[in-house]
C-alpha positions, 0 to 999 in steps of 0.5 A, a space after each residue: 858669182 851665181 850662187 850654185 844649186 842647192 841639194 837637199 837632205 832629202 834629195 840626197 838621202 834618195 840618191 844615196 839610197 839609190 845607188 846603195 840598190 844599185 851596187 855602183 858607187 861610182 853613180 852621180 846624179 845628173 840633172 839636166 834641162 831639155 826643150 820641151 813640155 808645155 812650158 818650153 822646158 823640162 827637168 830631167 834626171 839620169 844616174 851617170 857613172 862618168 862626169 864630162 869636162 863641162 859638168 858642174 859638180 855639187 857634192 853634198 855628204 858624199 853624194 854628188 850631182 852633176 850639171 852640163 854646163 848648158 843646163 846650169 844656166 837656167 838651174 843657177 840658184 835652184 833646189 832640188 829636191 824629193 818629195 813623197 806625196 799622194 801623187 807619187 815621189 820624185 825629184 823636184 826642182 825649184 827653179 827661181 829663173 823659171 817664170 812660169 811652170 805647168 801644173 806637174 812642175 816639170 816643164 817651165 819657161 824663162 
């Protein structure tokens, strides 16, 4: 079996920060891949309250991530992460299928 996507510390002190300003328990954190940006593909996060049948659940410290069973074939293997820079903060995902990526990491291609 693949090995599952990975959630790391940061990423999941970020989530349950977030959903601590939100007041909503019940939120996860949805990442999902869509067609588009000027590798092919992009990254994209949502929080949702509700997990659909085909979802992929990764719970880490009681926070929990979800993934379409879509976009878990190309995040097989991945970290995701939050990271804090000069340029900003954000989720980030490091996708090791992905074999190019642009310069703002968010778009990529297989």
């Amino acid at each position: 079996m693949a090995t599952p996507l990975f959630f790391t510390d940061n990423a999941v002190a970020k989530v349950r920060e977030l959903i601590e300003e939100e007041e909503n328990p019940d939120l996860k954190l949805r990442v999902f891949v869509t067609g588009g940006g000027c590798s092919g593909f992009q990254y994209g996060f949502s929080f949702d309250e509700s997990q659909e049948e085909d979802d992929t659940v990764i719970e880490r410290d009681g926070v929990k991530l979800l993934v379409d069973s879509m976009s878990y074939q190309y995040l097989v293997g991945a970290t995701i992460d939050y990271q804090e820079g000069l340029q900003g903060s954000q989720f980030v995902v490091q996708n090791p299928n992905a074999s190019s990526t642009c310069g703002c990491g968010s778009s990529f291609s297989i």
